[in-house]
C-alpha positions as CSV (number, residue, x, y, z in Angstrom):
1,X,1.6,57.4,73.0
2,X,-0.6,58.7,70.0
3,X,2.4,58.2,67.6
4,X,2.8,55.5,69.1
5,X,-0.2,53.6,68.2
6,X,-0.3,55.6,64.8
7,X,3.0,53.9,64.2
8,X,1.5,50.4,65.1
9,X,-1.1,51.4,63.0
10,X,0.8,51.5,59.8
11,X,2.8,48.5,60.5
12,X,-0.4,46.6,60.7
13,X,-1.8,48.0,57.2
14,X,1.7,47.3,55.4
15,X,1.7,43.9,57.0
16,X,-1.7,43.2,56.0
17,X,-0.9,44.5,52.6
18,X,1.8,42.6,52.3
19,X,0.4,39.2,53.2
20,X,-2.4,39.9,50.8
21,X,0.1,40.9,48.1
22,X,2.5,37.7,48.9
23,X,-0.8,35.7,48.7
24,X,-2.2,36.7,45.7
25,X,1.4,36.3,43.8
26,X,1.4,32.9,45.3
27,X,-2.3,32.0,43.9
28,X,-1.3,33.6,40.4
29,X,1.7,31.3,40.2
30,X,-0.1,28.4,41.3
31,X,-2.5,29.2,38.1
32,X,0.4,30.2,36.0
33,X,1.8,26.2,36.9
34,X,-1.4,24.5,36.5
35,X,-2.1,26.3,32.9
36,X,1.3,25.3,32.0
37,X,0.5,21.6,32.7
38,X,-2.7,21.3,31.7
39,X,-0.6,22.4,28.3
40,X,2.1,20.6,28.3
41,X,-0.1,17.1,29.2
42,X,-2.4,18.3,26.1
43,X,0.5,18.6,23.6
44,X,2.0,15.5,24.7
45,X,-1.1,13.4,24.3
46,X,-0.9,14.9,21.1
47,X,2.5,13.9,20.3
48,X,1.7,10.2,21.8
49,X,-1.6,9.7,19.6
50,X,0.6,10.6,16.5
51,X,3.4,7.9,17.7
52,X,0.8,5.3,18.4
53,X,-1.1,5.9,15.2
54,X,1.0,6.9,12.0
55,X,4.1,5.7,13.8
56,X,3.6,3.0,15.4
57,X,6.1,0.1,15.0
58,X,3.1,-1.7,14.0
59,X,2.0,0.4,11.3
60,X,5.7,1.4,9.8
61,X,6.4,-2.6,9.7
62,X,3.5,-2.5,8.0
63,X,4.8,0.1,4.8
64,X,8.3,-1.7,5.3
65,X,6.6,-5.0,4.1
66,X,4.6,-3.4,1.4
67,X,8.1,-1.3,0.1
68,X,10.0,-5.0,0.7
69,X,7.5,-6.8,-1.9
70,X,6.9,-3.7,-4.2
71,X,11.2,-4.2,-4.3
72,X,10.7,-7.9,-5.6
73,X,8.0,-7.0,-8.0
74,X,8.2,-6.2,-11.8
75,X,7.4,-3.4,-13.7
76,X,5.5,-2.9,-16.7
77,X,4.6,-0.4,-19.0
78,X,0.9,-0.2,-19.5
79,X,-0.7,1.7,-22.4
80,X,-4.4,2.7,-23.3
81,X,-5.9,2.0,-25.1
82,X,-4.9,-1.2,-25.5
83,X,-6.8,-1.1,-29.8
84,X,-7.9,0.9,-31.8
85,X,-9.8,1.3,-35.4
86,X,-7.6,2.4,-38.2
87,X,-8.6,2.2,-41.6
88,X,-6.5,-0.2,-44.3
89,X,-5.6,0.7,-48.0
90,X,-9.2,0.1,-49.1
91,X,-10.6,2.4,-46.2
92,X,-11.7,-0.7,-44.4
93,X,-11.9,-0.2,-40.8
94,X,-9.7,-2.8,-38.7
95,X,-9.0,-3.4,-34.6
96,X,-5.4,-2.9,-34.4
97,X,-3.1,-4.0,-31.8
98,X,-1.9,0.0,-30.4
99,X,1.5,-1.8,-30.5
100,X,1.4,-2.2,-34.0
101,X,1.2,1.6,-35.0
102,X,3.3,2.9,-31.8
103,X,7.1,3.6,-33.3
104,X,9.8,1.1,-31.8
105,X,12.2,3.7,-31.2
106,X,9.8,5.9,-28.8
107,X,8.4,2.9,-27.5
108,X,12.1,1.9,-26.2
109,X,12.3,5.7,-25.2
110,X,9.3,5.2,-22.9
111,X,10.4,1.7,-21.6
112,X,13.9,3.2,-20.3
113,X,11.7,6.6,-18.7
114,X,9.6,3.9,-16.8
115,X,12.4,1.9,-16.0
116,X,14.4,5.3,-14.5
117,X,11.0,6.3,-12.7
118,X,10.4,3.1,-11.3
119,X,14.3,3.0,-9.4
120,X,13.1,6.4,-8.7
121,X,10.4,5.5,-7.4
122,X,11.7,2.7,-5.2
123,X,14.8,4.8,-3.8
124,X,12.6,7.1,-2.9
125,X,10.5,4.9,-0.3
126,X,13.3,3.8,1.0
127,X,14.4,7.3,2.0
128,X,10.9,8.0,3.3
129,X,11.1,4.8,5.7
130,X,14.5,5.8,6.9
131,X,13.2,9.5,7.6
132,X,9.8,8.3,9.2
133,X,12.0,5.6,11.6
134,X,14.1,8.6,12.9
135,X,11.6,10.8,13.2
136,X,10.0,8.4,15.5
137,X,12.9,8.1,17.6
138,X,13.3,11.7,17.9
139,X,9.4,12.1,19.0
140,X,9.7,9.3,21.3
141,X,13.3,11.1,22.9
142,X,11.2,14.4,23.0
143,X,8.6,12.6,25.1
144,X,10.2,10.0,27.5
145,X,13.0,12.3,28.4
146,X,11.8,16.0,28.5
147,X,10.7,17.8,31.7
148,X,7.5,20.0,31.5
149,X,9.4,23.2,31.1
150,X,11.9,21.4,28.0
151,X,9.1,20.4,26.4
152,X,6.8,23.2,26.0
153,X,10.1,25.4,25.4
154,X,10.9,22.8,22.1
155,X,7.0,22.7,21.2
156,X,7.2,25.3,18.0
157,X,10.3,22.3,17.0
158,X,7.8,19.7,17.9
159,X,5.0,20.6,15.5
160,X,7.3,21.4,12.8
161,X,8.7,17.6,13.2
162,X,4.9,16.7,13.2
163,X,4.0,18.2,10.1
164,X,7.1,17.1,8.1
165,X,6.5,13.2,9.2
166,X,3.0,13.3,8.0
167,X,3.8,15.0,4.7
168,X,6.6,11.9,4.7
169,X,3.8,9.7,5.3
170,X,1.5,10.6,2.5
171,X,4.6,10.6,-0.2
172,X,5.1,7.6,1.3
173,X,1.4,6.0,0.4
174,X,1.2,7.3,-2.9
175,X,4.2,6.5,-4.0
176,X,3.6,2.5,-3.4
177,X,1.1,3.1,-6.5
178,X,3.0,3.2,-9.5
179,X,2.2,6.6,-11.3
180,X,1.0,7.7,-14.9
181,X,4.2,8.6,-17.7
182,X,4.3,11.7,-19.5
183,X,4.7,11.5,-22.8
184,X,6.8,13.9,-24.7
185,X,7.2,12.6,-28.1
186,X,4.8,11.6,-30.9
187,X,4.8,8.0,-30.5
188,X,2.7,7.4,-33.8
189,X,3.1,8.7,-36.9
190,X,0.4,10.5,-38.6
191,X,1.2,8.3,-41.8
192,X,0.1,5.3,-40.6
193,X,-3.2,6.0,-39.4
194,X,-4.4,7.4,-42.8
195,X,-6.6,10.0,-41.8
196,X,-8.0,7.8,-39.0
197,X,-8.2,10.2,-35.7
198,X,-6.2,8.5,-32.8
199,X,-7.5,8.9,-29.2
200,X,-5.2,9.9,-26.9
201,X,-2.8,7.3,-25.7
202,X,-2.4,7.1,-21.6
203,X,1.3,5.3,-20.3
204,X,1.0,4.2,-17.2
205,X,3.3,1.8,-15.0
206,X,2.0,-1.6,-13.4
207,X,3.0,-4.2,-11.4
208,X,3.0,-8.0,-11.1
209,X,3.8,-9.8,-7.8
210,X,7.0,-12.0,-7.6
211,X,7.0,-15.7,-8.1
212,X,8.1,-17.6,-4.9
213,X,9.0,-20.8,-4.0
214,X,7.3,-22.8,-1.5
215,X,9.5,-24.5,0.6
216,X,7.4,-26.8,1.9
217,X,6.0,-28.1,-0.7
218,X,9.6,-28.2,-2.4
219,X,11.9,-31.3,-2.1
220,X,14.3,-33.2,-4.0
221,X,14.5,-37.2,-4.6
222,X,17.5,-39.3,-5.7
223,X,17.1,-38.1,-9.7
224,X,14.4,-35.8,-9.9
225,X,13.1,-32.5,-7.4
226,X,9.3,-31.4,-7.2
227,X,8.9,-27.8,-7.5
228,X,6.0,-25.4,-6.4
229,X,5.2,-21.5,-6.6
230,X,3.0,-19.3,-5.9
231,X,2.6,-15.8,-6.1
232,X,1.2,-12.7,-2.7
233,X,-2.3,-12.0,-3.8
234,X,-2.6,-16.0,-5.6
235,X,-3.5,-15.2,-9.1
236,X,-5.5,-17.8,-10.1
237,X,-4.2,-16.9,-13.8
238,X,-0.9,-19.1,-15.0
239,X,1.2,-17.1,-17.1
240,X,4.3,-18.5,-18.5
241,X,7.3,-18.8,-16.5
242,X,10.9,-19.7,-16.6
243,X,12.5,-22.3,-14.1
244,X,16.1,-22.3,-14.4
245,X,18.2,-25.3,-13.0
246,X,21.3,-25.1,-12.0
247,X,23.8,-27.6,-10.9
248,X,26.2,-26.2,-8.2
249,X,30.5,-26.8,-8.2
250,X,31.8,-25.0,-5.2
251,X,33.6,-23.3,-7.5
252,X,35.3,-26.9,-8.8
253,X,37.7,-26.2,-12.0
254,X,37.8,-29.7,-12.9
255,X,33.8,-30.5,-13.0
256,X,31.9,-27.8,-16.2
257,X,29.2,-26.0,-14.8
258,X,25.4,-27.0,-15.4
259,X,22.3,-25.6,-15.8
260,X,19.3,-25.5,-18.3
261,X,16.0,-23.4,-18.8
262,X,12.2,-24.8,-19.0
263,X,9.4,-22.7,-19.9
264,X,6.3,-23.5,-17.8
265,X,2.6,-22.8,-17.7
266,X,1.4,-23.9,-14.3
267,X,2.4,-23.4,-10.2
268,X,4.3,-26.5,-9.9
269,X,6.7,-28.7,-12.0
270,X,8.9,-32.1,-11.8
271,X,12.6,-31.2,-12.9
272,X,14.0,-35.0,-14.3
273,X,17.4,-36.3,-15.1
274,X,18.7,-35.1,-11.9
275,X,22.1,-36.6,-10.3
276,X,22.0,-38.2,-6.9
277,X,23.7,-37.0,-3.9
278,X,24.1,-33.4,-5.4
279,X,23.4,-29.8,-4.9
280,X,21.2,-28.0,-7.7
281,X,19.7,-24.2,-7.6
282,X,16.2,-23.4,-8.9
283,X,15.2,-19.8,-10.1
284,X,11.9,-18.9,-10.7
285,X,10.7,-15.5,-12.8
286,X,8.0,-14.7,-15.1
287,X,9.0,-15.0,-18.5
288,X,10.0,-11.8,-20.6
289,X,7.2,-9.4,-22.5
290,X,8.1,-6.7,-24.8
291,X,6.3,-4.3,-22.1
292,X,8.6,-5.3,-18.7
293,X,10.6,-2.3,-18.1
294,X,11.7,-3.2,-14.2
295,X,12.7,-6.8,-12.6
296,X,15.7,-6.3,-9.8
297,X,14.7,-9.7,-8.0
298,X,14.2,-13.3,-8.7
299,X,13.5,-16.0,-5.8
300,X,16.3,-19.3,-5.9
301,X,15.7,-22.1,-3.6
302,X,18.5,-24.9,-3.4
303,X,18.0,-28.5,-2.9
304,X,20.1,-31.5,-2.7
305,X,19.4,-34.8,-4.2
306,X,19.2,-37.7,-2.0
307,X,22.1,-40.5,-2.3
308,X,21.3,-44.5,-3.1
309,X,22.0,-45.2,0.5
310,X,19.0,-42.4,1.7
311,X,16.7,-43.8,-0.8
312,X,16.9,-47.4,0.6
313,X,16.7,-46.2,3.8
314,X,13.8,-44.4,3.2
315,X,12.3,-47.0,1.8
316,X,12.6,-49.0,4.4
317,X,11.3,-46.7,6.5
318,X,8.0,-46.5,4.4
319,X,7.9,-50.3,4.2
């Protein structure tokens, strides 16, 4: 009877033990899966504020304009300074234009290294977009489709991802600024300046928005077409500007082609002598400088001349 109990004795203790035991395993899992969401819900919010912020389709439709008009802009090569004081034959001190002393040759040199670091420039950004648009995709997969255990196994991936995009996305930024040339060459010769010391000349790229064609405030009568431009940021200083008319064929071997140039100081212009009932093309650019090194795009706008038979009837109307 003694062994007996003794042996429901130790029954009890290694049932009790092992209830305690099971218990506490169970508690330390329960902790173990509460950590390991309170994680994983951290890192995604993490993720998420990066995808709402930096890549938001908001904010990278935002760049894609910017690229889009910095695409349609041209390029020109800036120097300073601009004059500079250079004694004559009688060691008289005169301004002179820093154009004037710079050698045409290494001047040319420098227009065709702008001209390869501005398609640089611009195929880079392009690239960059691209990149950032996947990588949004790919953050986006990682968080709409991954289960808690996936996505904390994928984290060290994650963060990598992170850190690339937002080195992407300052590239990106500071490369929509064009940036400062280095020059390697003497670009003026010692024997002009007749012991006059030159400061030190700074190339730099700039840009100048794109000329484009309202087209509202552009129509087309029987013999002549009104014409109107403006520029993004709506300089209020003209510069000149070449509209360029065209006459269009479909291609027709029997009619000669048509077209003519007009040099223009002003946002809008009257184009005469037009032929009724006809289909003419307008180009508008700014017109050439000895400093443009870039110009890939030009805006056109086509308009068709209204017949006799419009014109009476349009008058009619008015009357």
């Amino acid at each position: 009877f003694l062994t007996q109990q003794l042996s429901f004795g130790i029954m009890a203790v290694i049932l009790n033990e092992f209830e305690t035991s099971s218990e506490s395993t169970a508690h330390s899992e329960e902790q173990q899966d509460s950590a390991s969401w309170e994680r994983y819900l951290e890192r995604r919010s993490l993720v998420l504020q990066f995808l709402h912020s930096s890549l938001s389709r908001h904010h990278l439709q935002h760049h894609q304009n910017k690229v889009e008009l910095l695409k349609k802009c041209r390029f020109y090569l800036e120097i300073e300074p601009k004059h500079v004081n250079v004694r004559d034959q009688n060691h008289v001190m005169h301004r002179t234009d820093i154009l004037q002393l710079i050698d045409p040759c290494q001047f040319q040199r420098m227009k065709t290294v702008g001209k390869n670091q501005t398609e640089i420039q611009l195929s880079l950004l392009t690239g960059l977009l691209e990149q950032l648009e996947r990588g949004q995709e790919e953050l986006s997969c990682y968080v709409e489709t991954s289960d808690m255990i996936t996505f904390l196994s994928r984290w060290d991936l994650i963060m990598q991802r992170l850190s690339k995009l937002s080195e992407f996305m300052e590239t990106l930024v500071s490369l929509q600024v064009p940036g400062k040339l280095y020059v390697k060459h003497r670009l003026v010769s010692h024997a002009d300046l007749r012991g006059t010391r030159l400061p030190n000349i700074r190339l730099s790229l700039c840009t100048k928005m794109p000329l484009i064609f309202d087209r509202k405030e552009s129509f087309a009568h029987k013999n002549w077409a009104k014409l109107k431009w403006f520029t993004e940021n709506q300089e209020s200083h003209l510069e000149q500007c070449e509209l360029q008319v065209k006459l269009l064929t479909n291609g027709s071997q029997t009619e000669p082609g048509y077209g003519r140039s007009q040099v223009v100081t002003s946002n809008t212009y009257v184009v005469q002598d037009l032929q009724p009932g006809r289909s003419y093309e307008f180009t508008i650019r700014r017109s050439d400088t000895h400093t443009l090194v870039f110009e890939k795009w030009r805006d056109s706008i086509t308009l068709k001349t209204k017949t006799n038979a419009v014109e009476d009837a349009d008058s009619s109307a008015c009357a």
